[in-house]
Backbone as a printed PyTorch tensor [residue, N CA C, xyz], in Angstrom:
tensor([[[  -6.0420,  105.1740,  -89.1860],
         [  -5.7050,  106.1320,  -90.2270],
         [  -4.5580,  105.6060,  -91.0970]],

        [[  -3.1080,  104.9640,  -90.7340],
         [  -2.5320,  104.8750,  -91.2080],
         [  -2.9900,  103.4710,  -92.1250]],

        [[  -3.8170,  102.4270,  -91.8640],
         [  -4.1940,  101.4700,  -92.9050],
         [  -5.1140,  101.7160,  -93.9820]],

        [[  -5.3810,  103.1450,  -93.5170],
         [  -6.4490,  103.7120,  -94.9750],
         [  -5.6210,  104.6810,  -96.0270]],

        [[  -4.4180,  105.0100,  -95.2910],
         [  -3.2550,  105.9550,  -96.0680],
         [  -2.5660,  104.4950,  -97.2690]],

        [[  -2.3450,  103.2490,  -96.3980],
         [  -1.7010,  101.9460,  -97.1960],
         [  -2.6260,  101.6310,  -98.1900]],

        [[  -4.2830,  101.5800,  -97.2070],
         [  -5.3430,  101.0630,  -98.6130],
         [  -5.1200,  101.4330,  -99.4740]],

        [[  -5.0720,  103.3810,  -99.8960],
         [  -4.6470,  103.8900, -100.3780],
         [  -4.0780,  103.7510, -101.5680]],

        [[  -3.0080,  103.7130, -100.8190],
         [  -1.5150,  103.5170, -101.5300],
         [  -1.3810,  102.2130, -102.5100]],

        [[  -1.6510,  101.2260, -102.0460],
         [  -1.8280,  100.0930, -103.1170],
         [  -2.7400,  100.2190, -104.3460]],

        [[  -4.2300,  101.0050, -103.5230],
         [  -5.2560,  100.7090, -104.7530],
         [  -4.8460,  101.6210, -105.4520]],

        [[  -3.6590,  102.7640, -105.7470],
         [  -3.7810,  103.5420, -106.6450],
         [  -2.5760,  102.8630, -107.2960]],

        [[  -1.6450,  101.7730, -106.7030],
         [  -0.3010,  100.9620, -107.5090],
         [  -0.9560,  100.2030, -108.4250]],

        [[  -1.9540,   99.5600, -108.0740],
         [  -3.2560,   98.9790, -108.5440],
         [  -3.6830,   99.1210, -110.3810]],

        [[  -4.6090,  100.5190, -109.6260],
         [  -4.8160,  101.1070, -111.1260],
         [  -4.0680,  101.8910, -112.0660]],

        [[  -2.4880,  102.1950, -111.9620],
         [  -1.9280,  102.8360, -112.6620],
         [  -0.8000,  101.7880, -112.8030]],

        [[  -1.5480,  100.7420, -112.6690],
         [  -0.3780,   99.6160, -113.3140],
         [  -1.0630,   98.7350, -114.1140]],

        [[  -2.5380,   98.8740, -114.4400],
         [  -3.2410,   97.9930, -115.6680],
         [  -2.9430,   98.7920, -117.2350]],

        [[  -2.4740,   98.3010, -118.1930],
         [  -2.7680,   98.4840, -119.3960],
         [  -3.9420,   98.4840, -120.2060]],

        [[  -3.7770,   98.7520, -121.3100],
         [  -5.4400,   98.7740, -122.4370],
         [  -4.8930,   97.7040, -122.6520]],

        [[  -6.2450,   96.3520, -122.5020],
         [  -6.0890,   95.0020, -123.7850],
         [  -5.8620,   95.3070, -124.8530]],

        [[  -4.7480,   95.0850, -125.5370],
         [  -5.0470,   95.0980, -126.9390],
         [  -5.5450,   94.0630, -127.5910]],

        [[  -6.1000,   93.1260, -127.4100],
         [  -7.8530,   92.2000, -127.8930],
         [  -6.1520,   91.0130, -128.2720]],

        [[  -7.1820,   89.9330, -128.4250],
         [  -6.5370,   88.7170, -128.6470],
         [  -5.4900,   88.4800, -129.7390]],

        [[  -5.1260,   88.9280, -130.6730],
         [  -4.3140,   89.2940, -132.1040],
         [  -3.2700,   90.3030, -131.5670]],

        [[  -3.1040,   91.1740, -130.7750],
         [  -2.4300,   91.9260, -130.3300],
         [  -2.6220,   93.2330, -131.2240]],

        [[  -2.9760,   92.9440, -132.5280],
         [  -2.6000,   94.2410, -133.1370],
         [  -4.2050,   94.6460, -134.0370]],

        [[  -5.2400,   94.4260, -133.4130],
         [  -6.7820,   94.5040, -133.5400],
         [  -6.8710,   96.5340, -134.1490]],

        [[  -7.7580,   95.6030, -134.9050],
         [  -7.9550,   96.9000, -136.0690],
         [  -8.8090,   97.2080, -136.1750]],

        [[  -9.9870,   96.8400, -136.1150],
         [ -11.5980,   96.5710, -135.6870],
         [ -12.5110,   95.9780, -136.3130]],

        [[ -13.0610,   96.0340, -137.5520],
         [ -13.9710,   94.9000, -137.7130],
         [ -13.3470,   93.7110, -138.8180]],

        [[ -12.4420,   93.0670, -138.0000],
         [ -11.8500,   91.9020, -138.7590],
         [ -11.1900,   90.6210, -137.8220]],

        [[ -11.2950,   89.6440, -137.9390],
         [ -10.6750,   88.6060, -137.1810],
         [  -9.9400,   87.6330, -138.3030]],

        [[  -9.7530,   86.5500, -137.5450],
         [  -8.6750,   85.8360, -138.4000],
         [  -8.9160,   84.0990, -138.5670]],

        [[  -9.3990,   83.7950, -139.8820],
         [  -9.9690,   81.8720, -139.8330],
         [  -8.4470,   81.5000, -139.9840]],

        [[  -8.0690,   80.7990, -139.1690],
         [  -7.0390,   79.7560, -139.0120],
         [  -7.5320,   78.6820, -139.8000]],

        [[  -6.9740,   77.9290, -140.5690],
         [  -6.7530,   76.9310, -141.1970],
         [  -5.8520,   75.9200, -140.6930]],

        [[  -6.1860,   74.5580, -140.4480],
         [  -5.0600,   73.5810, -139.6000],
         [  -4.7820,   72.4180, -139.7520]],

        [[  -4.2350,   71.8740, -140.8060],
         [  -4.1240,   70.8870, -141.6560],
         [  -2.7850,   69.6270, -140.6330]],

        [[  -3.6080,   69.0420, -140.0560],
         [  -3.1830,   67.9610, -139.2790],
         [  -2.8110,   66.3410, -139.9870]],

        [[  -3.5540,   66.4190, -141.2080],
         [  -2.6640,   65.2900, -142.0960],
         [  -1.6200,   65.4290, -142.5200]],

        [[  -0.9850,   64.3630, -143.6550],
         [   0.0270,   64.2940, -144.4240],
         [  -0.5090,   64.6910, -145.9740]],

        [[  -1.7030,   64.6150, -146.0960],
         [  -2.1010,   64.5880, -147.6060],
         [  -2.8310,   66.6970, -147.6640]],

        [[  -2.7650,   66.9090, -148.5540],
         [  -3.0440,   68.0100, -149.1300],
         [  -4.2970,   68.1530, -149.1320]],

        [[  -5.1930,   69.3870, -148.8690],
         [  -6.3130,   69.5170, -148.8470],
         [  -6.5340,   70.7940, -149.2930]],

        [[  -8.1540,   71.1520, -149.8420],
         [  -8.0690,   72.4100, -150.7570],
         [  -8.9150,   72.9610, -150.1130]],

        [[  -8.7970,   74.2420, -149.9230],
         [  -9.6770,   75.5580, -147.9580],
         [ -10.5170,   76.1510, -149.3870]],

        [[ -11.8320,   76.4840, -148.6380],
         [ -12.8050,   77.0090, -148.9880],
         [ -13.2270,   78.1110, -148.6390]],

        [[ -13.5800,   79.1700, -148.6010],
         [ -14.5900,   80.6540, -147.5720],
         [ -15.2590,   80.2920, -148.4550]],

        [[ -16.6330,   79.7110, -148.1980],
         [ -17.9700,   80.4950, -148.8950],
         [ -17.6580,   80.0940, -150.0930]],

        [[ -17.4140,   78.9660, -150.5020],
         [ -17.7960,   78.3270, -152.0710],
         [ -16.1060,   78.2980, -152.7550]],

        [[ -15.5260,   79.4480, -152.1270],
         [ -14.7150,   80.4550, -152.8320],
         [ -13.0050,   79.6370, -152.3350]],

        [[ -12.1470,   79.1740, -153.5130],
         [ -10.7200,   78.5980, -153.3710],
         [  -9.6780,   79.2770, -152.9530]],

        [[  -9.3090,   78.9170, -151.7160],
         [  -8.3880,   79.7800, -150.8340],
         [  -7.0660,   79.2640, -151.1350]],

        [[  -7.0990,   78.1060, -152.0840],
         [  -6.0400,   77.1570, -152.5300],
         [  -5.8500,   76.0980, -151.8990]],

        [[  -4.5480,   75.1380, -151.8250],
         [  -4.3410,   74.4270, -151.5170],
         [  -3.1650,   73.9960, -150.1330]],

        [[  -3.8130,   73.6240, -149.4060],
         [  -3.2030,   73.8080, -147.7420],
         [  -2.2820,   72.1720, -148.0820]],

        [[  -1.0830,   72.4070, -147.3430],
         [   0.0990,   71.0310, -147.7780],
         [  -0.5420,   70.2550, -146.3780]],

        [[   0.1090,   69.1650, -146.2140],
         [  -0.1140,   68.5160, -145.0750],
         [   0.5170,   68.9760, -143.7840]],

        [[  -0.3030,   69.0100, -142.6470],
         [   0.5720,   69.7400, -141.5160],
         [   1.0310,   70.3780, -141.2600]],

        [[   0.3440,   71.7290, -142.0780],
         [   0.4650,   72.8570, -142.0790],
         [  -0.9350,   73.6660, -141.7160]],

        [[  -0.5400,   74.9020, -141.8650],
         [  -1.9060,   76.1130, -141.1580],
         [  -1.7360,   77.5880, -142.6760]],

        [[  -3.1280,   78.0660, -142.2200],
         [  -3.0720,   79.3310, -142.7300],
         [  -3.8120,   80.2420, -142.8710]],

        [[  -3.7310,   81.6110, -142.3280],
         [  -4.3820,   82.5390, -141.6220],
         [  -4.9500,   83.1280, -142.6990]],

        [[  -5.9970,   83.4160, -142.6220],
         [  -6.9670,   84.6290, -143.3650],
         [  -7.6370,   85.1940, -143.0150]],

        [[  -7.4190,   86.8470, -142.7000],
         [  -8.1760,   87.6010, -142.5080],
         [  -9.3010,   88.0860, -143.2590]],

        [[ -10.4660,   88.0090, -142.3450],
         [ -11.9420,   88.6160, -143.1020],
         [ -12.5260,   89.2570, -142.3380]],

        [[ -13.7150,   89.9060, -143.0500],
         [ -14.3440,   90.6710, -141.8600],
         [ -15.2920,   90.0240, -140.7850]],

        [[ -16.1690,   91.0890, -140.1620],
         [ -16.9850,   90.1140, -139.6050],
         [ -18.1610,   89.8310, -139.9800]],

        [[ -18.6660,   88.5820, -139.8090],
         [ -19.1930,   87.8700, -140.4960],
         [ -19.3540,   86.6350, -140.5070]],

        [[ -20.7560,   85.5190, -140.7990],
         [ -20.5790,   84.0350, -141.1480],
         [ -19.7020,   83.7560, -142.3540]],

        [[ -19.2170,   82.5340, -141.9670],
         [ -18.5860,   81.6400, -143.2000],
         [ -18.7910,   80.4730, -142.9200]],

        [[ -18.8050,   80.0710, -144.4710],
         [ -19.1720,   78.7250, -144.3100],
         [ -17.7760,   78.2900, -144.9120]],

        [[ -16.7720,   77.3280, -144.0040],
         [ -15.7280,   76.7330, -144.2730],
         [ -15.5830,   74.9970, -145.1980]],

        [[ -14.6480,   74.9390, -145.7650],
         [ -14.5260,   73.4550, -146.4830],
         [ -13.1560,   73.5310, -146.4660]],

        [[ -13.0790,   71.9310, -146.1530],
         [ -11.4870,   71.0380, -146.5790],
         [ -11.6610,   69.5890, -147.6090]],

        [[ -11.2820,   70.0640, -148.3160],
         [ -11.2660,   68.3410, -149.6340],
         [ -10.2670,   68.1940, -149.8840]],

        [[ -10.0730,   66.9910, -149.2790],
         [  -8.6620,   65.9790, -149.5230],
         [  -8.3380,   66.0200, -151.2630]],

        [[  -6.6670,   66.2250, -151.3470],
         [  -6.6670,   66.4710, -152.7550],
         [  -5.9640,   64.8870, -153.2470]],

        [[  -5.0310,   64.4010, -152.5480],
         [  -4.2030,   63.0780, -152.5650],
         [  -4.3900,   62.0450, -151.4910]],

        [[  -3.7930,   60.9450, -151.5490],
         [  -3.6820,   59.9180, -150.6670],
         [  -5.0040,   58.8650, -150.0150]],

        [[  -5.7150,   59.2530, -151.0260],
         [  -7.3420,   58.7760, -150.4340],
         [  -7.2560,   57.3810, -151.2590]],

        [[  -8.0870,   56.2830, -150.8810],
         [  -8.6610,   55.2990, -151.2130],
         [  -9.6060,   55.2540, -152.4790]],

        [[ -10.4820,   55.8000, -151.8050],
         [ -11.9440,   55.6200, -153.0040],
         [ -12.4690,   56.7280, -152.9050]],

        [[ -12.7850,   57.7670, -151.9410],
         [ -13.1810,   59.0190, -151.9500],
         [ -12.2840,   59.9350, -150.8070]],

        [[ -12.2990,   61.2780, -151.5820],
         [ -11.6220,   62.3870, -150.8440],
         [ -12.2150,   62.6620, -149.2720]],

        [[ -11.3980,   62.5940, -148.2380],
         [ -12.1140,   62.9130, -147.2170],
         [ -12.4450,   64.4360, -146.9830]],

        [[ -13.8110,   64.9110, -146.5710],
         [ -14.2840,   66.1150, -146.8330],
         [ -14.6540,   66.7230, -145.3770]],

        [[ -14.3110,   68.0840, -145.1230],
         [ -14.3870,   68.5320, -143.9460],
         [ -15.4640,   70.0540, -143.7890]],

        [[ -16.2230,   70.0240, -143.0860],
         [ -16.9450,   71.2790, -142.8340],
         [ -17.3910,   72.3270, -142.0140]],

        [[ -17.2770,   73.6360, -141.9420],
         [ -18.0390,   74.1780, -140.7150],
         [ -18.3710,   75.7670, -140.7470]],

        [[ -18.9360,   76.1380, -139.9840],
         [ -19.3980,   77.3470, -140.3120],
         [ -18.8930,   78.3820, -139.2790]],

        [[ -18.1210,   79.1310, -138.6420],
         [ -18.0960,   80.2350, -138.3840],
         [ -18.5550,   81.4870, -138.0660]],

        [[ -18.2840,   82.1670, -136.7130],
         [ -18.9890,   83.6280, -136.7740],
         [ -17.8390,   84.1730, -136.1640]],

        [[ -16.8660,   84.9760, -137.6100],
         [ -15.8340,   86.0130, -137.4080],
         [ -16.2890,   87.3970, -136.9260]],

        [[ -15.9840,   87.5160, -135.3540],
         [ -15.4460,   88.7260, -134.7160],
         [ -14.6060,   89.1580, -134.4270]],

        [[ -14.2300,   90.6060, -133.9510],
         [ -13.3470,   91.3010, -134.0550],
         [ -12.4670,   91.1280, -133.2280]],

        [[ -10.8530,   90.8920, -133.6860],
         [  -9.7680,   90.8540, -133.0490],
         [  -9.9770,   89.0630, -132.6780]],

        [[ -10.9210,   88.3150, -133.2290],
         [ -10.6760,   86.8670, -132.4590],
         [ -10.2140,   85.9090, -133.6630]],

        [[  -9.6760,   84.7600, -133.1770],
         [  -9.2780,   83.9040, -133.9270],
         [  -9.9910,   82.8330, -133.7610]],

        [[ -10.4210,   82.6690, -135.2610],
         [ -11.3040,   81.0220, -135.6190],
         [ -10.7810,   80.2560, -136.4270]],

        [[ -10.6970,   79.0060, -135.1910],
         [  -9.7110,   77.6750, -136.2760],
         [ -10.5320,   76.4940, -136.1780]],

        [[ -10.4030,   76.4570, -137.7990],
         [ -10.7590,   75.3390, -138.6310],
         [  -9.5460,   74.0040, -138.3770]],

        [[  -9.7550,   73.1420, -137.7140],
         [  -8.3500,   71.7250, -137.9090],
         [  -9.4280,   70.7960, -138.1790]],

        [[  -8.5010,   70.1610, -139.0170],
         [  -8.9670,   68.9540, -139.8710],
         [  -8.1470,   68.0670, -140.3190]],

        [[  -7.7500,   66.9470, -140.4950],
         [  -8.5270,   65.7180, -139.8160],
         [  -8.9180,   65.6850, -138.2910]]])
């Protein structure tokens, strides 16, 4: 009797000591996640969503944009420091909610 009073006793320390996840972002809102951008060169490169100019990312740097959910189709084009052609980067994406999708390039 008394190790079923302890079972008890723990499994209820147990469950009134878990929290709600608040999803991977901490502060999840619901239908939106976040494309990371991750610019691992020195030379400048110009971020794409979907055809569309997100501007120009510096070297060795990052940058977050929230969208909904949804495919994207991502791009990086080298803007400086190239030889003979811009080095060009690509990929596609499926933004869900509260998650983070990163694009790094080179």
């Amino acid at each position: 009797m008394k190790k079923i009073i302890i079972f008890a006793l723990l499994a209820f320390v147990a469950i009134t000591s878990c929290k709600k996840d608040e999803g991977i972002n901490g502060d999840c809102e619901g239908n939106w996640g976040t494309i990371i951008f991750e610019n691992n060169s020195n030379n400048p490169y110009e971020i794409f969503i979907d055809f569309q100019s997100q501007g120009t990312l510096q070297g060795n740097s990052s940058k977050s944009i929230k969208k909904e959910i949804m495919i994207y189709d991502l791009r990086a084009v080298q803007q400086s420091g190239y030889l003979l052609f811009p080095s060009e980067f690509e990929k596609t994406v499926t933004v869900t909610a509260c998650e983070n999708n990163y694009f790094v390039f080179p």
